[in-house]
Steps between C-alpha positions, in 0.01 A plus 500: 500500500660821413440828760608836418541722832494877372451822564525907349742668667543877553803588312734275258763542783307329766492103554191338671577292859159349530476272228893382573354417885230320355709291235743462769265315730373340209871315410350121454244667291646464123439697212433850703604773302563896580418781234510859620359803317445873593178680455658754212503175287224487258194230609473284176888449524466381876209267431683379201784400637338296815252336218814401280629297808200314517422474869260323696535663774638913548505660845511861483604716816287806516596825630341841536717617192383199270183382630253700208819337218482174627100436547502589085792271409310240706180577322626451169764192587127311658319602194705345251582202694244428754709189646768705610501526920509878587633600879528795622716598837650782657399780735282663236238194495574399875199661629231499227592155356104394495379821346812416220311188435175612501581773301762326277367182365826487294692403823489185664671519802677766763752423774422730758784624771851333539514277200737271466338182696147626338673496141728143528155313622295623274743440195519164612105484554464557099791321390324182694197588357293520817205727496480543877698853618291498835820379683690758364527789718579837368339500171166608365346277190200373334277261542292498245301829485606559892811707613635334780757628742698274677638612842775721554893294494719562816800649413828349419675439835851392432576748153783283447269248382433716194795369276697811385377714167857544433678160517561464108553875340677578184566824364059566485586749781828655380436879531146473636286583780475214754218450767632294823323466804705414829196528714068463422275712715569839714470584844312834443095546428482756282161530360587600098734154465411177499785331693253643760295217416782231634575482865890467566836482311616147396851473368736294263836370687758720436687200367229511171487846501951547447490166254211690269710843488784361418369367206317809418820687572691250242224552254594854453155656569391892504331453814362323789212642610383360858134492484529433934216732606716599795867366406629636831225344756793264597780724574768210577316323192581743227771631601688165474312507112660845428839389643511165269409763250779709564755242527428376163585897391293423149554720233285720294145348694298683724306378828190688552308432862173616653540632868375658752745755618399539840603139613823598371715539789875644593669155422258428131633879402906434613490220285340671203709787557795244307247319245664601131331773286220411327502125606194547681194675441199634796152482470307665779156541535373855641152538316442814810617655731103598635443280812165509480534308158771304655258371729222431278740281283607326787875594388793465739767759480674764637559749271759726743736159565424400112589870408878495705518160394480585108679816540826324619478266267455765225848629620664180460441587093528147472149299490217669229169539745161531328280655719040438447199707574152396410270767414143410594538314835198591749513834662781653285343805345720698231660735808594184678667342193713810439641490854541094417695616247723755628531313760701194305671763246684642784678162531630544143516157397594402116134418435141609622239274393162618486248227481125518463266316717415149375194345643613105442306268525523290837623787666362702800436843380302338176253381771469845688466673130177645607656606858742715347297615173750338243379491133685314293406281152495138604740338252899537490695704629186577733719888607233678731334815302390718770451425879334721752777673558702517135339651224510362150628873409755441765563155365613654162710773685682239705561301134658795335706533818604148519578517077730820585673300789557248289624685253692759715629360849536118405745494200707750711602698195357817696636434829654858578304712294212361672639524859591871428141607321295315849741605774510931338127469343237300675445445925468116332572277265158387434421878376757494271355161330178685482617810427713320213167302373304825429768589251561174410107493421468837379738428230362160373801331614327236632333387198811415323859334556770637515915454490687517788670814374164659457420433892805693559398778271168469651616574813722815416115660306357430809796692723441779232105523493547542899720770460756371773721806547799234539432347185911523408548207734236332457676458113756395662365211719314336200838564322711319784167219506558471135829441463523276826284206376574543114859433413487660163679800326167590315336710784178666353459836410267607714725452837783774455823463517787720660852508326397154309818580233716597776479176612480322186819641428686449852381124550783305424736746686287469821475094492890501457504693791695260775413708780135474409488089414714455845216721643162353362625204255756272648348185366530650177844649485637278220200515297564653128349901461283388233338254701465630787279757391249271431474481851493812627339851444548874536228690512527909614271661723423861582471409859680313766230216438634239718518714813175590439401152527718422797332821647148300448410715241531835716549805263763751596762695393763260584389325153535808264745354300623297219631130539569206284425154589622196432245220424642129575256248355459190730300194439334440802174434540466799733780717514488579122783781471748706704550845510811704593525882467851521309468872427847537627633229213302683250613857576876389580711702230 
């Protein structure tokens, strides 16, 4: 009997861990075959290509991002060939798995919550050709024009059972995004996830966990991404997981971990303070900083011990932390999201995520929709509308904000110009956003796309249109932004340039200097001129621009006057460039 195990995944770069758990725990099972896909790919081609294997049996695990994709390719697949066993599992048909049927009479069964026991007897069930599933508990089926739901499974005690997904990898996952899991379940409640709907944490050994990353790490992938709803729940647990990590010093992947900063404690951040740049990346759940709404979402947090706790590790510059709001959560009006926000902008980590209320199904605030006034359409993604305290006006405000975030503060191409324009214009950075999306609006910006040059030109109109009095440095932060993060001679014309020929003209001179490579280039002392300046950058400025950023961004008069800096290109995943002021070098007769 041949069984396809499938699903659509959200981007080309991403690899599906379900269906390897399930064909995993499946081994004695033969003729079980994976086939991924993403939801840009075009229907017809998706249903053709599980039809051309000729299956009689395909599994498809169903997710809030592919659930409206994979109900059509079903459709059609059961249409053509109405012998062909259609299941459906996966948190997006977990907790309506009757209605599915009911509703769906192209699908014949669902495995409802943790799936792997559910899946292996039922395969076996059909391959046997028994038509009694009443023993099998966890799934939901027909019986002739009944839907019957079988009782719920009990979870997996021992996850080492579960025969590792990654045992026998090739090069399928050789640049890609990987999803590992050292851990099922969470030991927080919040109201807007469903982990809330599974008491307590159950882990892998950490034997299972170090063999599977070592083979991940020796297949080369882009990423691991820990899908642990609280990777840090077990202090002693993960820390021994990010040391075996460590050890292993892989190169060119990147760890990325969801925690909750406030269990972090003095010991957790000594140790981070020596993890290598860039080898792991933070997750960390705000979604407000109202604790009214805190309450209601039965979140628990600290925001004051999460806030030092992020802060420090911000000045390590050594671990990328991602940092979420939700926008619709009960109680949080549009005031109370803008002090949410400015409240986790003043930590200034690399990226502020702001998410939109998603009533899932199974989850606690979908049943208290009519306590808290949510509207919302009930099909995928399910993002809240309006509440009784958000608007659907303030909804669209709070999407142009979180567009110009995106565009603006994430990428960190507009680090300085930005910190100047909030700190001299605007009480708070949330004014500025808004402020920013009435020109942005005005001007039909948001109804097109645009270069990343053109953001930067963008930005300078905007400086202009306000009239800031100080507009001469402002030129000259987006000028130092520029040429920071683009290592390229071909500067636009738009950003202005002071003594561009001078320097042109005085390059190779200066990076022959040996007083200056002893000074700022050591490592690269015996490198030729020519390459060399491939490198490295000089860029003039009409004011001292670095002391105005060591200043934190403090105008005065000490700044009045011209420099030259010297870019230094790096390749890290964080620390992207150096800058030295070598005016001296430059002027030196």
């Amino acid at each position: 009997m041949k069984i396809i195990l499938t699903t659509l995944n959200s981007k080309f770069i991403h690899s599906a861990l379900a269906i390897r758990y399930l064909k995993s725990y499946c081994k004695d099972i033969p003729n079980i075959e994976l086939m991924e896909f993403t939801i840009n790919q075009n229907l017809d081609y998706i249903v053709g290509e599980l039809y051309k294997r000729a299956p009689d049996i395909i599994g498809f695990s169903t997710y809030i991002w592919n659930r409206q994709e994979v109900l059509r390719i079903c459709e059609i697949i059961k249409t053509v060939n109405p012998n062909i066993k259609i299941i459906l599992g996966g948190p997006e048909v977990s907790f309506d798995g009757d209605e599915i049927l009911r509703e769906c009479w192209f699908i014949d069964f669902v495995v409802y919550g943790e799936g792997e026991e559910t899946f292996y007897y039922l395969l076996t069930s059909i391959i046997d050709k028994e038509k009694d599933y009443s023993h099998i508990d966890g799934l939901i089926y027909r019986r002739g024009e009944k839907i019957i739901k079988n009782p719920p499974r009990q979870l997996i005690k021992d996850l080492d059972s579960i025969p590792s997904p990654y045992q026998d990898i090739g090069d399928e996952f050789h640049n890609k995004i990987v999803y590992y899991e050292s851990s099922r379940g969470c030991p927080f409640n919040c109201q807007f996830c469903l982990s809330s709907t599974i008491k307590g944490v159950r882990y892998f050994s950490l034997d299972r966990v170090k063999e599977d990353l070592d083979r991940l790490i020796k297949a080369q992938v882009k990423q691991v991404k820990f899908v642990d709803r609280t990777f840090n729940a077990n202090k002693k647990y993960a820390m021994e997981i990010m040391k075996f990590i460590m050890d292993k010093d892989p190169k060119g992947i990147n760890f990325h971990f969801e925690v909750t900063a406030h269990l972090i404690d003095e010991e957790m951040l000594n140790f981070l303070k020596t993890v290598k740049e860039g080898l792991f990346q933070f997750e960390i759940g705000v979604q407000s900083t109202n604790p009214t709404t805190i309450e209601a979402i039965g979140r628990t947090t600290d925001f004051e011990k999460l806030k030092k706790v992020t802060k420090e590790i911000k000045s390590f510059n050594n671990i990328h932390q991602h940092l979420d709001l939700i926008a619709g959560l009960p109680y949080e009006d549009y005031h109370s999201f803008k002090k949410s926000f400015n409240d986790v902008f003043e930590i200034r980590a690399e990226k502020i995520q702001l998410g939109f209320l998603k009533l899932l199904k199974g989850s606690g605030l979908r049943r208290d929709k009519e306590k808290y006034g949510f509207k919302f359409i009930d099909c995928p993604p399910y993002e809240v509308l309006e509440t009784d305290y958000l608007s659907f006006a303030d909804m669209l405000k709070l999407k142009g904000i979180e567009d110009l975030v995106e565009k603006y503060y994430n990428e960190g191409y507009f680090k300085h110009t930005l910190e100047y324009i909030i700190k001299n214009k605007y009480s708070k950075p949330f004014d500025f956003f808004e402020d920013y999306l009435n020109f942005w609006e005005k001007n039909m910006y948001h109804s097109i796309s645009h270069s990343r040059n053109r953001l930067y030109e963008i930005l300078l109109e905007f400086s202009v249109e306000k009239s800031f009095k100080d507009l001469f440095v402002i030129k000259e932060l987006i000028k130092f932004d520029y040429v920071s993060n683009h290592n390229n001679p071909n500067i636009p014309s738009f950003i202005e340039r002071s003594n561009a020929d001078f320097i042109q003209r005085k390059k190779h001179e200066i990076l022959k200097d040996e007083d200056l490579l002893s000074k700022y280039l050591i490592d690269y002392r015996d490198m030729a001129t020519k390459k060399l300046i491939n490198i490295v950058h000089i860029e003039g400025f009409k004011i001292d621009i670095l002391k105005l950023i060591h200043n934190g961004y403090l105008l005065d008069n000490s700044i009045m006057k011209d420099s030259y800096i010297m870019f230094e290109y790096k390749k890290g995943p964080l620390n992207k460039y150096r800058a030295y002021d070598i005016t001296e070098f430059v002027l030196k007769e």
